[in-house]
TIGU-771718 format. One record per residue (C-alpha): residue number from 1; residue in one letter; x negated, y negated, z. Coordinates in steps of 0.02 Angstrom, whole numbers. Layout:
[NUM, 'a', [X, Y, Z]]
...
# end
This chain:
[1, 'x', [0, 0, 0]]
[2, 'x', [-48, -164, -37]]
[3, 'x', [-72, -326, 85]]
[4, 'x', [51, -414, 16]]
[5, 'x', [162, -265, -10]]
[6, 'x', [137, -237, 170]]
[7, 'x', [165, -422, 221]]
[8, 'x', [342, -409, 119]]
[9, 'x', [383, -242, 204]]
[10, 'x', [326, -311, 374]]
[11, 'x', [431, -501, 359]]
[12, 'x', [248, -584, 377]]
[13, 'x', [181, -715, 303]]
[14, 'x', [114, -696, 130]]
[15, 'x', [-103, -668, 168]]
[16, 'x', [-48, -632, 355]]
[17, 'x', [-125, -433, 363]]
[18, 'x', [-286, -494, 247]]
[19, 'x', [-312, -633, 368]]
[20, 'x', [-294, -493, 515]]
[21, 'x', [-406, -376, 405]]
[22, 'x', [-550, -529, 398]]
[23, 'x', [-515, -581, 601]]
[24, 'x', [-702, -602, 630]]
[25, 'x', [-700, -747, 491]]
[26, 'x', [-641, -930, 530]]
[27, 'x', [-475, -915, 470]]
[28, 'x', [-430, -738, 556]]
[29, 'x', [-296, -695, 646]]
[30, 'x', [-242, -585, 789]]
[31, 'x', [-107, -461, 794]]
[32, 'x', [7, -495, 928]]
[33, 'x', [169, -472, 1004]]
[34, 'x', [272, -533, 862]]
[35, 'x', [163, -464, 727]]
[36, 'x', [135, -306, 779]]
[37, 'x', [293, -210, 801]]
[38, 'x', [347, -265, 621]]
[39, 'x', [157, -195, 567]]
[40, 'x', [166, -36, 627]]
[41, 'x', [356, -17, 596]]
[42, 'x', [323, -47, 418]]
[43, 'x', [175, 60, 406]]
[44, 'x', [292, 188, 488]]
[45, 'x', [168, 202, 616]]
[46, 'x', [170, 215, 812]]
[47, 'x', [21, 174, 952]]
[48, 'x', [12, 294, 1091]]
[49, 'x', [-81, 254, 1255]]
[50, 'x', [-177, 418, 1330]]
[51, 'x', [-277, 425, 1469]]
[52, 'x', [-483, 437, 1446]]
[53, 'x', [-566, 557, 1564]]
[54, 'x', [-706, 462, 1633]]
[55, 'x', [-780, 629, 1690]]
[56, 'x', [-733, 575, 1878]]
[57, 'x', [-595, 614, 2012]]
[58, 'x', [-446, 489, 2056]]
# end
């Protein structure tokens, strides 16, 4: 998928996911609350939190 097929699918801004892509540049941007749930939903994606072991007892 393209970006801007995936800034259509997503309701962002036309450029928004190459500016995300290029976020160590000048003109980056961050994903954040209101970007990312539209992001992943249109990637048809999901982010999972799991636990690390650290190799240590709790």
């Amino acid at each position: 998928m393209s970006q801007a097929e995936l800034d259509k699918r997503a309701g962002l801004v036309a450029g928004y996911t190459s500016k995300v892509e290029a976020w160590h540049g000048s003109r980056g941007r961050a994903l954040g609350l209101l970007t990312l749930p539209p992001l992943l939903e249109a990637l048809g994606v999901a982010i999972a939190v799991v636990p690390v072991s650290s190799g240590r007892e709790q």
